[in-house]
N, C-alpha and C positions, 0 to 999 in steps of 0.2 A: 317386297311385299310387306316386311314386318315395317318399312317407314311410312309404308301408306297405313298400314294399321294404326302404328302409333299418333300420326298425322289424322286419321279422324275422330281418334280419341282424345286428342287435345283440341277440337274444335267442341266451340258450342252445342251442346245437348240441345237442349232446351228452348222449343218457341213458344211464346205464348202465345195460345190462340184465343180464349176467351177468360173474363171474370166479371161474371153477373152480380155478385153480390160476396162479400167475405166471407162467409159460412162455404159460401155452393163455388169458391173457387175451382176452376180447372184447367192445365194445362195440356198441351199434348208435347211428350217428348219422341225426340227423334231416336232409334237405337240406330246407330253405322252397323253395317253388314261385319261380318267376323269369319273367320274359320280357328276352327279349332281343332287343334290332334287329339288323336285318341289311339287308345294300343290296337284298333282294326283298321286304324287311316285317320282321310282326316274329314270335317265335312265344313262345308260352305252355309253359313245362316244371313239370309239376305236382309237390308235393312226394313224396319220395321218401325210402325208409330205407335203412342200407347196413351191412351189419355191418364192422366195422374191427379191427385190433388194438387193447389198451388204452393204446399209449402212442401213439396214430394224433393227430397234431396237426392239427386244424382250422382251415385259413385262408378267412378269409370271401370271398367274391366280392366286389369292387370293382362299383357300381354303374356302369352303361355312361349318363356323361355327352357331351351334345353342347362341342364345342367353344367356347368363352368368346365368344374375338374374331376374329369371323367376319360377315360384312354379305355380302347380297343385294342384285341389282336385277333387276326384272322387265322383258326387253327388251320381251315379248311375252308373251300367255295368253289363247288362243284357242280356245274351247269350241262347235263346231258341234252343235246335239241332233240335225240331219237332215241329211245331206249328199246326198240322192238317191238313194243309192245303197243304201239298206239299211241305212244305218251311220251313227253319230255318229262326229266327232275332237276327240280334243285335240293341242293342239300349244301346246309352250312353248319359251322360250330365255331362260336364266336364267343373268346373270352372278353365279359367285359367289367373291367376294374374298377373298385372304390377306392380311390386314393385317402379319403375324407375320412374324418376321427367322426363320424356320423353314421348310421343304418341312411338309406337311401331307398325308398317306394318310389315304384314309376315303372318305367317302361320303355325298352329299346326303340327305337324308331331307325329304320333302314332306307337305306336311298340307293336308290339301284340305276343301275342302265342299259334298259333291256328293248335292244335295237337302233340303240342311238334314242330313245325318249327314257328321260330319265323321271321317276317316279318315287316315292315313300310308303311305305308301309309297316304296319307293328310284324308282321308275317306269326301271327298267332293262329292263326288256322294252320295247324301240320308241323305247329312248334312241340317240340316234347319237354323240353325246359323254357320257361317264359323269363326268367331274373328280373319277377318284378320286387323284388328285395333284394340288397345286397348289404349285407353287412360290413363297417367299417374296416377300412384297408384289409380289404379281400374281394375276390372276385367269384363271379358266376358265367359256367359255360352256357349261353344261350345256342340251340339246338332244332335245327327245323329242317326236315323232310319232307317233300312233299312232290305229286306227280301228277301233271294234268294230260287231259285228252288232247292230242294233235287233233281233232276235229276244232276246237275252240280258235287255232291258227298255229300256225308252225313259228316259231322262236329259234334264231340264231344264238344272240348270243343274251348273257348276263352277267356282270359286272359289278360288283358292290363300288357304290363312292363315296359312302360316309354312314356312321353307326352314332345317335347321338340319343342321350338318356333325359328322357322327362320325368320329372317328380309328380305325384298326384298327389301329394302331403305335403 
C-alpha cells in the first residue's frame, strides 16, 4: 500500500486544462486518493481535483511513516470471548520504549488479529494511559480496558501482531 502511495505521489500532479489570458490563468490539479493514520484509526480520502492559479506550486505530501527506533513489550494481553455478563474484554498493558536521546509525540498504533482478519487501531476509546509522549530513553506503560456487548457478535479470539509508534511533531 505505502508503494502505491508513494507511486502516485511521484506521478504528475498537474494537468492543465485551461489559460485564457496571463492575468486569469488557471489550472486544475489532480490530488491522488491518501489514507491517513490517526490515534482512533485510519481513514481513506479519495482522489480529488481543485482548480488553482497557474503559477500554484505543488508540494507533495510526505508519506506518514512509523517511527524507526522504537521496541515494545507485552506486559499482558488478555482476550475474554465470554465474560458472563453479556460481553467480551480485552485488556492490555503494553510498555513502550524510547531508545532516542529525543522526547517523542505521537501515538501507538495496534495491529491485531481478531478471527483470522487482521486490523489497526490507536485503541484510545477505553485507554487509561495513551503515551502520546514519551520522554528520551524511557518508557511508557500504555493501558486499555475495555468490554463490549456479545450482541454486536461473538469474538473468538485476539491476537496482537505488531505495536508501532507515529510521531505528530
Amino acid at each position: 500500500m505505502k508503494n502505491i502511495i508513494i507511486s502516485i505521489f511521484s506521478i504528475v500532479f498537474c494537468t492543465l486544462v485551461s489559460c485564457s489570458s496571463a492575468d486569469n490563468c488557471t489550472k486544475t490539479i489532480v490530488i491522488p486518493s491518501r489514507s491517513i493514520i490517526t490515534p482512533t484509526g485510519s481513514a481513506y480520502i479519495p482522489e480529488s481535483q481543485s482548480v488553482v492559479p497557474c503559477d500554484y506550486v505543488v508540494t507533495p505530501i510526505q508519506e506518514q511513516t512509523p517511527l524507526q527506533n522504537f521496541s515494545y513489550e507485552v506486559l499482558n494481553f488478555t482476550f475474554t470471548p465470554d465474560t458472563g455478563n453479556n460481553t467480551n474484554r480485552l485488556k492490555f498493558d503494553i510498555k513502550l520504549n524510547n531508545p532516542n536521546n529525543f522526547v517523542i509525540k505521537g501515538f501507538p498504533y495496534f495491529t491485531v488479529n481478531v478471527d483470522g482478519v487482521v486490523s489497526s487501531s490507536g485503541y484510545t476509546n477505553g485507554a487509561t494511559s495513551t503515551c502520546t509522549e514519551i520522554n528520551p530513553n524511557s518508557s511508557c506503560i500504555f493501558s486499555f480496558d475495555n468490554q463490549q456487548s456479545l450482541i454486536l457478535g461473538n469474538i473468538q479470539s485476539i491476537q496482537l501482531v505488531n505495536v508501532k509508534y507515529y510521531l505528530t511533531e
